[in-house]
N, C-alpha and C positions, 0 to 999 in steps of 0.2 A: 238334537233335542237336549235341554238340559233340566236336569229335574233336582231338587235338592229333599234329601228323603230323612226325612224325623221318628227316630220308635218314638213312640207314643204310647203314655197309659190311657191317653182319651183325649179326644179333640174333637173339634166342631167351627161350624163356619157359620155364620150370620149375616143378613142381608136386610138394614135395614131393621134391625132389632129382631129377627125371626128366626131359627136356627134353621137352616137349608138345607142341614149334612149334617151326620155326629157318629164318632164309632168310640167305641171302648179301645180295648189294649189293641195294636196296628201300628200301622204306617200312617202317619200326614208327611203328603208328596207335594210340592209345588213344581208347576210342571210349565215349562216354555220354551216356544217354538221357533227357532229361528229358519230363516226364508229357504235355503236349503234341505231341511226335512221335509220327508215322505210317510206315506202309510207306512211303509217296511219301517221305519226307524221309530215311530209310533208302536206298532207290533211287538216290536223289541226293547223297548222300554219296561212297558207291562210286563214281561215275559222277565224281561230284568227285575223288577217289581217284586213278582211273586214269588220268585226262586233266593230271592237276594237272604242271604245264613246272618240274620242280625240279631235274633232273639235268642236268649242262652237257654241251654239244656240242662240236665241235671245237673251236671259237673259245672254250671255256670258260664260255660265258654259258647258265645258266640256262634252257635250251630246250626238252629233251628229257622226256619222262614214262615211266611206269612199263614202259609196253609200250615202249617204245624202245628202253629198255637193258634189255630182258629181267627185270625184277628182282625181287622177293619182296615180298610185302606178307604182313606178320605182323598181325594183329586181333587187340587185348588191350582186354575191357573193361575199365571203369574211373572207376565211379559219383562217385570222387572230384572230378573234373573238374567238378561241379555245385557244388564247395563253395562257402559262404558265409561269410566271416569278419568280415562289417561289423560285427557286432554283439557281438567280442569275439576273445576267441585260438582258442577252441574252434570249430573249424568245425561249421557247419550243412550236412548235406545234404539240408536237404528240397525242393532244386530239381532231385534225382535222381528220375527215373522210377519207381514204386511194380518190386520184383523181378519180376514177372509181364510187365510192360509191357517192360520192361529186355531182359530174357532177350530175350522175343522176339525184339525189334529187331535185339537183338546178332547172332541167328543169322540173322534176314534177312541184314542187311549179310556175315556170313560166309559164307552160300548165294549172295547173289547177284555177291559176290566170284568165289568158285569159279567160277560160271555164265560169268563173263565174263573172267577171269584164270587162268594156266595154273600160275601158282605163289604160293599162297593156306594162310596156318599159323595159327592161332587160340589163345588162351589159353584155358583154362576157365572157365566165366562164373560168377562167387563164389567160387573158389576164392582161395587164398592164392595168391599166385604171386609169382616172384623174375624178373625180365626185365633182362636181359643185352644191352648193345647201344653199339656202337661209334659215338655221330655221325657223321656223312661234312662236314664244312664248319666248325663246325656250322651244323645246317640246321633248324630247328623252326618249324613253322606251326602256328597255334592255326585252328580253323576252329568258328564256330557257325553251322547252319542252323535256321530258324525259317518 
């Protein structure tokens, strides 16, 4: 899976002109599946998600996680995150997960979110969406599990 993870003072996703999803200070994660992941690598995303020390502490440093400062974690998939461009300008995404495989996954990670996090907002998975979001630092972490 590969996710690419934003602190955030506030973000939101839109479908269509209607906001879907919005959280305060958090995480906005773009999340994509490529053909080889499983539930277990879903599971361990989230779990990476929520432990991940990206929000600073008093002393300012880098310490604190999701549950610490209370904060939102917004889930937007985002099959782009597979692209390929070696082989010219037009990206390739056939290292994205077949839709069926994708879907799933996506709503794992967004189920087992929920399961274990108390403020959890999701985009809809293929939709067009327009995602709104203020960096906090900036703070961007690319993450691929395998």
């Amino acid at each position: 899976m590969i996710a690419l993870v934003q602190r955030v003072a506030r973000a939101e996703v839109q479908v269509g002109g209607v906001t879907i999803g919005a959280i305060a200070q958090g995480l906005a994660v773009l999340v994509c599946a490529e053909p080889q992941d499983t539930e277990r690598l879903a599971d361990q995303l989230v779990a990476k998600l929520l432990k991940l020390r990206i929000f600073a502490d008093a002393a300012g440093k880098m310490n604190l996680s999701l549950a610490d400062v209370h904060g939102g974690l917004l889930v937007v998939s985002q099959f782009t995150l597979a692209a390929d461009v070696s082989g010219g300008n037009r990206p390739s995404f056939t290292g994205a997960a077949p839709p069926e495989l994708a879907r799933h996954l996506y709503e794992r990670v967004v189920a087992t979110a929920r399961a274990l996090h108390p403020q959890v907002a999701c985009g809809e998975f293929g939709a067009d969406m327009q995602l709104s979001l203020v960096n906090d630092g900036p703070v961007t972490i690319p993450i691929t599990l395998r």
